[in-house]
C-alpha positions in Angstrom: -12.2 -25.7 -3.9 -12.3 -24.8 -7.4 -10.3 -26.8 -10.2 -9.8 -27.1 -13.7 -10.2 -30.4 -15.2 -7.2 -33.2 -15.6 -7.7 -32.3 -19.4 -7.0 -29.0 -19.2 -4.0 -29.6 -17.0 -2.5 -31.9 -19.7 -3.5 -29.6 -22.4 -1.3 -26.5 -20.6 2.3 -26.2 -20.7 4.2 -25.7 -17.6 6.3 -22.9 -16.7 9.9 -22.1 -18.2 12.5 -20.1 -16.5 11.9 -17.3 -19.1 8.7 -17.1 -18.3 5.3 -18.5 -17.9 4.7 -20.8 -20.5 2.2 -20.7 -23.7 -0.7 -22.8 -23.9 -3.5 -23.1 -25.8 -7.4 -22.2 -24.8 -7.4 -24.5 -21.8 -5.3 -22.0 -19.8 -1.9 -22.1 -18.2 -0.8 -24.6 -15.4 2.1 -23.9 -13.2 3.4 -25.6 -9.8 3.7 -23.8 -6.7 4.9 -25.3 -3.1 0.9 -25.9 -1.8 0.3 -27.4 -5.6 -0.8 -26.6 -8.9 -2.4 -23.5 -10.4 -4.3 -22.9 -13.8 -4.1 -19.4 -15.0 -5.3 -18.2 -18.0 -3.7 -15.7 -20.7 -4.9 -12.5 -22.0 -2.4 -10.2 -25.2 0.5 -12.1 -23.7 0.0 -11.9 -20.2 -0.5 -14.8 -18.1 -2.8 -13.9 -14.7 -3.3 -16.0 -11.9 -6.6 -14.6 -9.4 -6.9 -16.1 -5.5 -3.9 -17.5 -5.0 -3.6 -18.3 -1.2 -0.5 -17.5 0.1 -1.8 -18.2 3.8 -4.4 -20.6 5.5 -7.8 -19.1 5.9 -7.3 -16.9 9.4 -10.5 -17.9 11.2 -11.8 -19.6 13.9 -9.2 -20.9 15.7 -6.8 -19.1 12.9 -8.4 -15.8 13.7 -5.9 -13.3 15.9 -3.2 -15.3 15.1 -0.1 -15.0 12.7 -0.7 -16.1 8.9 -0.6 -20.1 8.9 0.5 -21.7 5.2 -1.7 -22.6 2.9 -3.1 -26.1 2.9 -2.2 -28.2 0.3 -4.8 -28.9 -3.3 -4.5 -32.3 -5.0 -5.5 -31.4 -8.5 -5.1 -28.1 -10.3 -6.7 -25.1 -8.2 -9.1 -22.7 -10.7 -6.9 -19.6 -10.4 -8.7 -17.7 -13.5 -11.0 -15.7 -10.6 -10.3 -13.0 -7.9 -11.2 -14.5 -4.6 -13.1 -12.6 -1.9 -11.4 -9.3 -0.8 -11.1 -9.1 3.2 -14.0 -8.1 5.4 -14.5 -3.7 6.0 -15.9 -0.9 6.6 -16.0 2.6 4.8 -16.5 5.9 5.9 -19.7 7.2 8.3 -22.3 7.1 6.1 -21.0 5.8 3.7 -23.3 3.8 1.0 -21.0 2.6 -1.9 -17.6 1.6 -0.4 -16.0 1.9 -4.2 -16.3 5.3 -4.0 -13.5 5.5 -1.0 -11.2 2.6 -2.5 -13.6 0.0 -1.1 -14.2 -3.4 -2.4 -17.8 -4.7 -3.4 -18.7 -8.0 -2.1 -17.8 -10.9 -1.8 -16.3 -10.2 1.1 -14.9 -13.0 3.8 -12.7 -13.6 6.8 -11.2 -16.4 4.0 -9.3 -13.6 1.8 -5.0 -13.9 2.1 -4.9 -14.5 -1.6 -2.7 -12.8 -4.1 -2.9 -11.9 -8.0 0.2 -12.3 -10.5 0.1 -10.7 -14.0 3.4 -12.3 -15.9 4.7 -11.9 -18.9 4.3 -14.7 -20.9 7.3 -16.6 -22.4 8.1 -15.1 -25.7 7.7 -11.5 -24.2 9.5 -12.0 -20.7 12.9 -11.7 -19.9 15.1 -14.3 -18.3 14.3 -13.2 -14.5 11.9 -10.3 -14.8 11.6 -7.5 -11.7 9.0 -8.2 -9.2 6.5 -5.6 -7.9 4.4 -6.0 -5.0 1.5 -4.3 -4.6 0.2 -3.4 -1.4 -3.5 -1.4 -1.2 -4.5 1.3 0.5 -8.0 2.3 2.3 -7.4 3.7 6.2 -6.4 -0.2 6.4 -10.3 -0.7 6.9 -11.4 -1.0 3.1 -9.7 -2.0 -0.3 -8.4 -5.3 -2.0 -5.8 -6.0 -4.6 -8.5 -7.2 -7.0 -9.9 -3.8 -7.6 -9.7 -2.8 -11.5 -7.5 -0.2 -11.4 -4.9 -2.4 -10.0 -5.0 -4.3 -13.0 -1.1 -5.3 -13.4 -1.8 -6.3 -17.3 0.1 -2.9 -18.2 3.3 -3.8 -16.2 3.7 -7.5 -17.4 3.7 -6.0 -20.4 6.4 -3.8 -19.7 8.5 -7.0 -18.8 7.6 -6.8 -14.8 5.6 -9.4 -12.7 2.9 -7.3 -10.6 1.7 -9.1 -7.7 -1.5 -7.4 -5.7 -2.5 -9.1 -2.5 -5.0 -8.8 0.4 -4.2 -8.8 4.0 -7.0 -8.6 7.2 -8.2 -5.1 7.6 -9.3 -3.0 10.6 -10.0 -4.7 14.0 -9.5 -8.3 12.3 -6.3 -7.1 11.1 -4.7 -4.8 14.1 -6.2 -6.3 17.4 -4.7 -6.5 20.9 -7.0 -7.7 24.2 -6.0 -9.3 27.6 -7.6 -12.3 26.8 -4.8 -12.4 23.6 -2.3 -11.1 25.7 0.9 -13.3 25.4 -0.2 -14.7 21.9 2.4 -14.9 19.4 2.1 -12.0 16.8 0.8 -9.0 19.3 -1.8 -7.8 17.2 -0.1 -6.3 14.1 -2.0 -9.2 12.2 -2.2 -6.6 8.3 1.5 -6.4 8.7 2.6 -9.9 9.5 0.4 -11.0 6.1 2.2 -8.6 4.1 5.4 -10.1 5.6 4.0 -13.9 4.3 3.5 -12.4 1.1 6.8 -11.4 0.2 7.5 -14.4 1.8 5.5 -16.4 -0.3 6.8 -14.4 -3.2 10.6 -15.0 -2.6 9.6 -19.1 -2.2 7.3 -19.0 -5.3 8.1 -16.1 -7.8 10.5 -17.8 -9.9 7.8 -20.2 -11.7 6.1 -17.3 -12.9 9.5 -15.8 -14.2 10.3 -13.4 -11.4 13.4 -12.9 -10.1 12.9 -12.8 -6.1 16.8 -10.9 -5.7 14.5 -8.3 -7.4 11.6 -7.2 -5.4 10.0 -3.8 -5.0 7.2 -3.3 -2.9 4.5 -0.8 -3.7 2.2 0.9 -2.0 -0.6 4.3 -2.2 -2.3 5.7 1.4 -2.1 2.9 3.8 -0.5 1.1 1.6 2.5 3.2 1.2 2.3 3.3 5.5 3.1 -0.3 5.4 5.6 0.4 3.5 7.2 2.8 5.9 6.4 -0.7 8.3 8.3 -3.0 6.4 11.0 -0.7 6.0 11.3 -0.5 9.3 10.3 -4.0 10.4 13.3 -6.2 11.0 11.3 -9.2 10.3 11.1 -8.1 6.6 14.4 -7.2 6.1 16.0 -8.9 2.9 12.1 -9.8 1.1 12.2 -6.6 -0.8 14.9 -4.5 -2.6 13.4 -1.3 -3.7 10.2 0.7 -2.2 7.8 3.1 -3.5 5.7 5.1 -1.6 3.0 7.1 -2.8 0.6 8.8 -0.9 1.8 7.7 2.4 3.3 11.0 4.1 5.7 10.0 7.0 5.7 11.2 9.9 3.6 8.5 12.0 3.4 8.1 15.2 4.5 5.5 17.7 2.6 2.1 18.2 0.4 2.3 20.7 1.2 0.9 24.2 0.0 -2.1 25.6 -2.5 -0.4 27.9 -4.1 1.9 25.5 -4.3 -1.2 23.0 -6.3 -3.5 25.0 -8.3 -0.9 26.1 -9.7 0.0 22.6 -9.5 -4.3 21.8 -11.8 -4.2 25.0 -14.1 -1.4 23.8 -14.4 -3.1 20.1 -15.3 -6.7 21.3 -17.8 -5.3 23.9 -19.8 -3.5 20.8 -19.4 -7.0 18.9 -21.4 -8.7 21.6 -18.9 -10.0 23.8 -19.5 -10.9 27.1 -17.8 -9.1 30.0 -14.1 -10.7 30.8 -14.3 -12.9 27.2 -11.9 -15.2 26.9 -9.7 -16.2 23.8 -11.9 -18.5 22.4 -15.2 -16.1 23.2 -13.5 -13.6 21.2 -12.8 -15.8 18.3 -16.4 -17.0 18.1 -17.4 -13.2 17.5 -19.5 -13.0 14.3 -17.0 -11.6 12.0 -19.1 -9.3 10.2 -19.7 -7.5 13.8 -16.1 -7.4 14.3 -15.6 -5.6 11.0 -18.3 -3.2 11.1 -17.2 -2.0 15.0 -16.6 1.5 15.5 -13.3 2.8 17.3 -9.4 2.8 16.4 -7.9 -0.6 15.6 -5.0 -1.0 17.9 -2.1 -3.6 18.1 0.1 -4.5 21.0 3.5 -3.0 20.7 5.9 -6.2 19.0 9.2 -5.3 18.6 10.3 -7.9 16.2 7.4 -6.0 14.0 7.6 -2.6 14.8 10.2 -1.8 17.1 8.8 2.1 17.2 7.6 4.6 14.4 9.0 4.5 11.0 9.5 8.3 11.3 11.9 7.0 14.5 13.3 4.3 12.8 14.2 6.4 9.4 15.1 9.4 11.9 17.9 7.0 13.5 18.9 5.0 10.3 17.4 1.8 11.4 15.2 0.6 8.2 15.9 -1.1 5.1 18.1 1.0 2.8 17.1 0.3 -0.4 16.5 3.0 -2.9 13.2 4.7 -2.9 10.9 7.0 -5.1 8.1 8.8 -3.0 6.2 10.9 -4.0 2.4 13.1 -2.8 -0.3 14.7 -5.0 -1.5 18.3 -4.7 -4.5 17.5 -3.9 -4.4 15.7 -0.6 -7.0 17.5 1.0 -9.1 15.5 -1.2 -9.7 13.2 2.2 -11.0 16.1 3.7 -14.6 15.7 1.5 -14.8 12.1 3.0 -16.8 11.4 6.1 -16.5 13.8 9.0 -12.9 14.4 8.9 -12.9 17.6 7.7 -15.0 18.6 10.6 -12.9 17.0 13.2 -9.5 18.8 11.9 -11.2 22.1 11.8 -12.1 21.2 15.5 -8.5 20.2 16.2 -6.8 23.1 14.9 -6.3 26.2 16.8 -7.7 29.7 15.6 -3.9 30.9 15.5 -2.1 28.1 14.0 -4.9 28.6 11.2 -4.2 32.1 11.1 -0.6 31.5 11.1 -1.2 29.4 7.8 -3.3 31.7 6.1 -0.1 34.1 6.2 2.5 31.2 5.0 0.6 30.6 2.0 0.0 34.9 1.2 -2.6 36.8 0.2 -6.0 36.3 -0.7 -5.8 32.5 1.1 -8.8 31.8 2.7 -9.7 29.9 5.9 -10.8 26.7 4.2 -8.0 27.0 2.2 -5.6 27.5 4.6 -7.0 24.7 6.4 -6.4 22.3 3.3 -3.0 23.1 3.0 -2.7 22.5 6.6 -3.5 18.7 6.1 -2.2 18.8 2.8 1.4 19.7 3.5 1.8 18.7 7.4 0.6 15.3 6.9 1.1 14.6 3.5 4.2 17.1 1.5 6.3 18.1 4.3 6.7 14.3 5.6 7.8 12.8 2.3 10.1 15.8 1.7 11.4 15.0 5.2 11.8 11.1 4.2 13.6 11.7 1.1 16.3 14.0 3.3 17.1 11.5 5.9 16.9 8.2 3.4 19.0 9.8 0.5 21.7 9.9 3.4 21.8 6.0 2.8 20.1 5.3 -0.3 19.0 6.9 -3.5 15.8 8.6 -3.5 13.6 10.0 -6.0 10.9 12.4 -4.9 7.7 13.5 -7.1 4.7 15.9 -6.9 1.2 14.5 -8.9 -0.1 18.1 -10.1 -2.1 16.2 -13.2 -6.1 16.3 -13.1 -7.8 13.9 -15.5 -8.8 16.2 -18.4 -12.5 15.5 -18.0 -12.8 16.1 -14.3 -11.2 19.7 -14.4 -14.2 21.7 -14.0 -14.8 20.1 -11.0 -11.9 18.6 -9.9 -9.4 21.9 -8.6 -6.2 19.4 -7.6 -5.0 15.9 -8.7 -7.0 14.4 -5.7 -5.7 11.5 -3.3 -5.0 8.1 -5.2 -5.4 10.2 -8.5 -2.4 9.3 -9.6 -2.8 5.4 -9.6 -4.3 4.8 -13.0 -1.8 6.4 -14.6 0.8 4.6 -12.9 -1.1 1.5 -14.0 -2.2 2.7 -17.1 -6.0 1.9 -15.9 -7.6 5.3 -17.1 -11.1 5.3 -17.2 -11.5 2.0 -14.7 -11.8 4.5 -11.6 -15.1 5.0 -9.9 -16.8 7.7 -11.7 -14.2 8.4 -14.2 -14.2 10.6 -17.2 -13.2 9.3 -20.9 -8.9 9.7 -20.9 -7.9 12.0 -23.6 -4.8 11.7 -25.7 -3.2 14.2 -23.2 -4.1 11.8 -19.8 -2.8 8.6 -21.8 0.8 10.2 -22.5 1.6 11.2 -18.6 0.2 7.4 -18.2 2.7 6.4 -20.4 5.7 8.8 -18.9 5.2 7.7 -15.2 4.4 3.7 -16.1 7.9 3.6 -17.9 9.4 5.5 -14.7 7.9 3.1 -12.2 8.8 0.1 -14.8 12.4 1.6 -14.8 12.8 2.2 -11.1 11.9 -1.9 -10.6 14.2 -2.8 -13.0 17.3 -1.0 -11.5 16.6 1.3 -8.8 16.4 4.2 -11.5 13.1 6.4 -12.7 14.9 7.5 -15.8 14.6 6.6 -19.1 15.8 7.2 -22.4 14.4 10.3 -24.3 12.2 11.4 -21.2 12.9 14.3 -18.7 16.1 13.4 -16.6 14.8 12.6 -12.7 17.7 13.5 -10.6 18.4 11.6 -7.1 17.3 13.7 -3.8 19.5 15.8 -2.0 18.7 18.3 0.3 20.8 21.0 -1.2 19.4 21.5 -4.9 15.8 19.8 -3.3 14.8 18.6 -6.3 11.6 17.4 -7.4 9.9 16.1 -10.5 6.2 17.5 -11.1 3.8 15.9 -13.0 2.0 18.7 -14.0 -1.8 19.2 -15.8 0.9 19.9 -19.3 4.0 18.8 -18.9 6.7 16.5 -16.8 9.4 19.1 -15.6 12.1 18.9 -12.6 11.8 21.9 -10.2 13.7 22.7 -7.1 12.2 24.0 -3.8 8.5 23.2 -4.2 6.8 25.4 -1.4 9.9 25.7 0.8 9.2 28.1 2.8 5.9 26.7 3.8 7.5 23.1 4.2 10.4 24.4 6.5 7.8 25.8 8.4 6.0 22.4 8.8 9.4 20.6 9.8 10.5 23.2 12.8 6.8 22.9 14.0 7.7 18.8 14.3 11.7 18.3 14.1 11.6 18.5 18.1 9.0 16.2 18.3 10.9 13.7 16.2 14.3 14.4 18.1 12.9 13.9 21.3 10.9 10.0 20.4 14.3 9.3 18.5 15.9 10.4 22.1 14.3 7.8 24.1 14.6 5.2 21.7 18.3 5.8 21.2 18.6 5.5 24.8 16.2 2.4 24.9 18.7 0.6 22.9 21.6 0.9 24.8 20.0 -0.3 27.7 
């Protein structure tokens, strides 16, 4: 365990209810239910790295539901990131950060969080909480990553929270030998769960307000926020959602069968033994477990995921708190990554291509057609489909990411997927391979940060002397469009190819909303 010295936890100040409190070189200290923390400040911002917010889940931990913390005498050394979670990238794949990865150190001993506060003289009485949740196929990825630096939002007044939680088979895993265990499986999503738990506990001594809680999410990450919308175990730990990147229609948990027969498949190629039991399982090298090919697969868990978030939004049965989602135009960016282009064009039938190529006109090719496929069924068409059935209980606010980082146009046709993060965290020029920001990329920064900022603070994207964002509805469908040179609302975006996309999967919808309408009445 790291620590600062006994010195530099007399020399700190401890936390005031405005804020987190000033100190001077030796750092910040504040008190958290497992102990003490020293921090550090940085231009007014107070950040604490590693903070556990659940016991290390390994060994005798591992498969299980997040454990708390243990407890640290003296102050814990929270001024560096601790290990992101153990994963795996893409096929072939020789430089994870490419794909949203994390470099090492990686461990099995990674459910810590990151807080960027605003210290005191800058923060406001109870400031808005944002939780950030990564995404990476929920294989890769960590909330230390440098574009998820939160420095930009605690200066805006916000406390940004980042966290890790178990990825891939470590974090969704169902066998026979587990069957019975408390927590089914859905491991990634029960650690999200303790850390808005440990955020509405803790919060507070870093100036947060925890009545005021929005969690945040891109790719996998904006799926578990479809999951803890939906999840009635998190009901009540957050109070707004944003969704970016995250589609929407998603199917149904896997049933028991099917899950233990993929948990079976992934232990065997981790060197377990034929009819492994519990504790042969946990005493897997981790690293194997990790690195295992195959679908990661929990058991169905119905205080978790009682069935799909599409089902659950379909039927009203999810957290209705207000909501901005929003896609980029160039999804099909995931296409270029690993075989997965291949497989789709494998997938998709010579006519339903053909019928695409015709919805999107003239002149559209076959590749083409087949990006827009993914593009729009998986990606536009879902979130326009969300922001319908939610605005019937909440507000919503649905956008389109059109902007392409002025340097990577040439090469670069569409914003690609996760393109718009650094500009909602105003961390241009800290993505993998990124071009110098010009004066034109650092304004749109500055347009959708305050617009994120505004939507924590009250449920609302709009702010003074910018474009007006008007709430969904289905009948004007409007949408606001950050585009490559300006910010503009405009209503119907692809329509026609969108209400193509729904009737193609409305009747799928109806009928798994069916059956588990008629589930619950029996």
């Amino acid at each position: 365990m790291r620590s600062v010295t006994v010195a530099a936890a007399a020399a700190a100040l401890m936390v005031s209810m405005g804020g987190v409190g000033h100190a001077d070189s030796a750092g910040l200290v504040v008190a958290v239910e497992s102990g003490r923390l020293g921090g550090e400040t940085s231009d007014g911002v107070a950040i604490f790295r590693g903070v556990p917010y659940a016991a290390a889940p390994e060994g005798a931990l591992r498969w299980r539901p997040p454990a708390p913390p243990k407890s640290w005498p003296d102050v814990r050394d929270a001024r560096q990131f601790g290990p992101a979670c153990l994963q795996r990238g893409p096929t072939g794949a020789k430089d994870l950060t490419l794909y949203g990865g994390a470099p090492e150190p990686t461990s099995e001993d990674c459910l810590t969080l990151n807080i960027w506060a605003p210290v005191a003289a800058t923060a406001q009485k109870r400031a808005p909480v944002m939780v950030w949740l990564h995404g990476g196929s929920g294989r890769m990825g960590a909330g230390s990553l440098p574009f998820y630096d939160g420095t930009a939002f605690a200066r805006s007044g916000v406390v940004m929270v980042t966290i890790n939680y178990r990825l891939g088979h470590l974090g969704a895993f169902a066998h026979p030998a587990l069957a019975g265990e408390v927590g089914g499986g859905d491991y990634a999503l029960m650690d999200q769960i303790a850390a808005l738990q440990w955020v509405r506990r803790n919060i507070a001594a870093f100036g947060g307000e925890p009545g005021n809680v929005t969690v945040i999410g891109e790719s996998a990450g904006g799926i578990s926020v479809f999951n803890l919308a939906a999840s009635p175990a998190a009901q009540g730990l957050f109070h707004r959602a944003i969704i970016q990147s995250g589609g929407g229609w998603l199917p149904p948990p896997p049933g028991r069968k099917a899950a233990h027969a993929s948990g079976e498949a992934v232990a065997r190629s981790a060197g377990a033994p034929e009819n492994a039991d519990a504790r042969a399982l946990r005493a897997l090298p981790a690293r194997m477990l990790a690195g295992a090919p195959g679908d990661f697969k929990p058991e169905p868990n119905t205080m978790l995921r009682p069935d799909s978030p599409t089902v659950m939004i379909r039927g009203g049965w999810f957290a209705k708190v207000p909501l901005l989602i929003g896609i980029n135009d160039g999804e099909d960016s995931l296409l270029d990554y690993g075989d997965l282009g291949a497989t789709l064009r494998k997938s998709v039938k010579p006519a339903t291509l053909e019928e695409t190529q015709r919805r999107y006109g003239p002149g559209t090719t076959s590749d083409q057609a087949l990006r827009f496929y993914f593009r729009d069924g998986v990606g536009t068409a879902p979130a326009r489909w969300v922001a319908r059935r939610w605005s019937r209980h909440a507000p919503v606010y649905l956008y389109r990411f059109e902007h392409v980082d002025e340097g990577a146009r040439k090469s670069v046709p569409r914003a690609p997927h996760g393109g718009e993060i650094a500009y909602v965290f105003k961390t241009l020029g800290r993505q993998p391979q990124a071009a110098a920001p010009t004066a034109a990329d650092q304004a749109l920064a500055d347009d959708m940060h305050a617009r994120w900022v505004a939507f924590a603070k009250d449920g609302s994207p709009n702010v003074v002397g910018k474009t007006v964002w008007p709430a969904y509805d289905a009948v004007t469908d409007p949408w606001m469009v950050f585009g490559q040179s300006d910010v503009a609302v405009k209503h119907g975006v692809l329509s026609e190819q969108l209400d193509w996309y729904d009737r193609r999967t409305g009747w799928i919808i109806w009928l798994a909303w069916a059956k588990a309408r008629i589930a619950r009445l029996f």
